[in-house]
N, C-alpha and C positions, 0 to 999 in steps of 0.2 A: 967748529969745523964744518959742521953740516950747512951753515948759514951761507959762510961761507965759497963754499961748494955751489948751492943753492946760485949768488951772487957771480960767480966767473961764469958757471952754465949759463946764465938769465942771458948775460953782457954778452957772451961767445955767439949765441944761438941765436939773439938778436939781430945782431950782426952779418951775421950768416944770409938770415930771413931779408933783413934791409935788403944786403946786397944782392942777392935772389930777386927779389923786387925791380931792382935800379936795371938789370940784364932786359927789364921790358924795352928799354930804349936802344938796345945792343942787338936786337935780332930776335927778341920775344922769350919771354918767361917758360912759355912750354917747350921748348927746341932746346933752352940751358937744363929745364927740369931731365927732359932723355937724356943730354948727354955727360951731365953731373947728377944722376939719382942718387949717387952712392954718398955724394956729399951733402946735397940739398933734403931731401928725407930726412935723413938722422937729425938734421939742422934746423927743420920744421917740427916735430915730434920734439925734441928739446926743449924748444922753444915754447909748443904748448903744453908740454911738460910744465916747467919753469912755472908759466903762470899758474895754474891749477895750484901746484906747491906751494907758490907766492900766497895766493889769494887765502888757504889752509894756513899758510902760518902769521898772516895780518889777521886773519877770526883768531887764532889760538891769543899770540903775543901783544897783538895791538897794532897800531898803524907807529908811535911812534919810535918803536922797537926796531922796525923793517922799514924804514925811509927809503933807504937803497933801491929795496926791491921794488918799493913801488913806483920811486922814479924812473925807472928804469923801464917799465913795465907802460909806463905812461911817456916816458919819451917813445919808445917803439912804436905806440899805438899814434901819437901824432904823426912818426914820420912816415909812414907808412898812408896815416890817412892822407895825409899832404902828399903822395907821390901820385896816390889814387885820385886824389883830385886834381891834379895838374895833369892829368891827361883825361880828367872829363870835359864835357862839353859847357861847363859854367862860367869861365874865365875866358872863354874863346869868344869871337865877333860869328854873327849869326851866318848859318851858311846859306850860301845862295844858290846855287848848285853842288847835284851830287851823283857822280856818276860812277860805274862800274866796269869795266873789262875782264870778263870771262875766259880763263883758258881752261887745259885741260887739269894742270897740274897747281893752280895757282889765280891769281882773280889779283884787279891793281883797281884801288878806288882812289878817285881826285876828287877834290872838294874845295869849293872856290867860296872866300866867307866874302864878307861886307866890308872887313876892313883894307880887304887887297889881298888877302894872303890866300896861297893853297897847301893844300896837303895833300902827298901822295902817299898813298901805304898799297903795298905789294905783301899781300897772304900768300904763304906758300906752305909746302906741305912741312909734317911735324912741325906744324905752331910759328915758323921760319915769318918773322914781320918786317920788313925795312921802311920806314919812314922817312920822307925829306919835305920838305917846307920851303915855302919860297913867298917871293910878291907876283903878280900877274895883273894884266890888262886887258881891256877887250875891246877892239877895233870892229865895228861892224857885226859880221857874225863868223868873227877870228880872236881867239883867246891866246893870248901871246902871254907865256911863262918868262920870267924876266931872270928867271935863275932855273936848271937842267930840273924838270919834272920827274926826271928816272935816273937809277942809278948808272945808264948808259943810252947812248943814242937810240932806241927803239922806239921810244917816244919825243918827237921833235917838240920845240918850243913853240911851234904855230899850230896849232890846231882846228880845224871849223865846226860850230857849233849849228847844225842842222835841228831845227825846230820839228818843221814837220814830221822829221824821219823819228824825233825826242833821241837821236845819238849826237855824239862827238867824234869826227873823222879825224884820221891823224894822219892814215897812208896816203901818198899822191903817186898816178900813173906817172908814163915817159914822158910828157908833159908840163907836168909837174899840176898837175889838177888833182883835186881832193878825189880821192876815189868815193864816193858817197853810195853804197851799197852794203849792206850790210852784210857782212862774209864773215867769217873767222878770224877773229884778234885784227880786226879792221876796224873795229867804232868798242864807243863805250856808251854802254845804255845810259841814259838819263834817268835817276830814282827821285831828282827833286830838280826844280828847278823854279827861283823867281829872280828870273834879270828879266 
């Protein structure tokens, strides 16, 4: 009965944890952690519960006593490692730029790799992350987003890429000229750059 027990915990809490995990691509793990602690907590604690228990009853009984638990124990740890590495930088094409925009509440960093592709991610306050991915091109010293860089028009698809200044202008006067002055949520610093 206690094995048992042991075994729907393991599998429940798991699960729990996975899916706690997967929320990083939904708006970010710490923003679901605030506003599910009551469920995510218990569900983590469980979980390393579970193991500890596991581990104490494979020294007592054996390993091939407890198969379940161990599988279990080691599917978890793979899919978890596999989701952590899928959003590291090992499997991605090298970046070529990398720049940042500043507000008060919030910061948006683009990142332009080698193989065409960028990424935008928008930090926001309580842990708040949105992600979008695209292809891009660069015309001169104009980087054109071939798919919307923001989750809304604040960020247009043409942007100029100002060397000397080391920013990225996005806003244009009544002219429609790149405003190229550095002001407030008008450029995005440059933290890397080899084009």
């Amino acid at each position: 009965m206690k094995k048992r027990l042991l075994i729907i915990t393991s599998m429940v809490s798991l699960l729990g944890v996975i899916g706690w995990f997967i929320t990083d691509f939904f708006g970010g793990m710490i923003i679901h952690l605030l506003m599910y602690w009551w469920i995510i907590i218990p569900l983590v604690v469980a979980w390393l519960v579970t193991i500890v228990l596991s581990i104490i009853t494979i020294i007592e009984n054996g390993f091939k006593v407890n198969k379940l638990l161990t599988y279990i124990h080691i599917f978890g740890f793979l899919v978890l490692a596999s989701l952590i590495l899928y959003q590291s930088e090992y499997f991605k094409s090298r970046v070529l730029l990398d720049a940042t925009l500043e507000d008060d509440l919030s910061d948006i960093n683009v990142v332009l790799r080698e193989n065409g592709c960028f990424e935008t991610t928008t930090s926001g306050l309580f842990g708040y992350v949105d992600r979008i991915s695209g292809k891009y091109k660069i015309q001169n010293d104009t980087i054109i987003f071939l798919n919307n860089p923001y989750s809304n028009d604040y960020i247009p698809n043409k942007v100029v890429l100002d060397r000397e200044k080391n920013a990225i202008f996005f806003k244009k006067d009544e002219n429609g000229d790149y405003i190229r002055e550095r002001t407030f949520v008008n450029y995005f610093e440059i933290n890397k750059i080899e084009l």
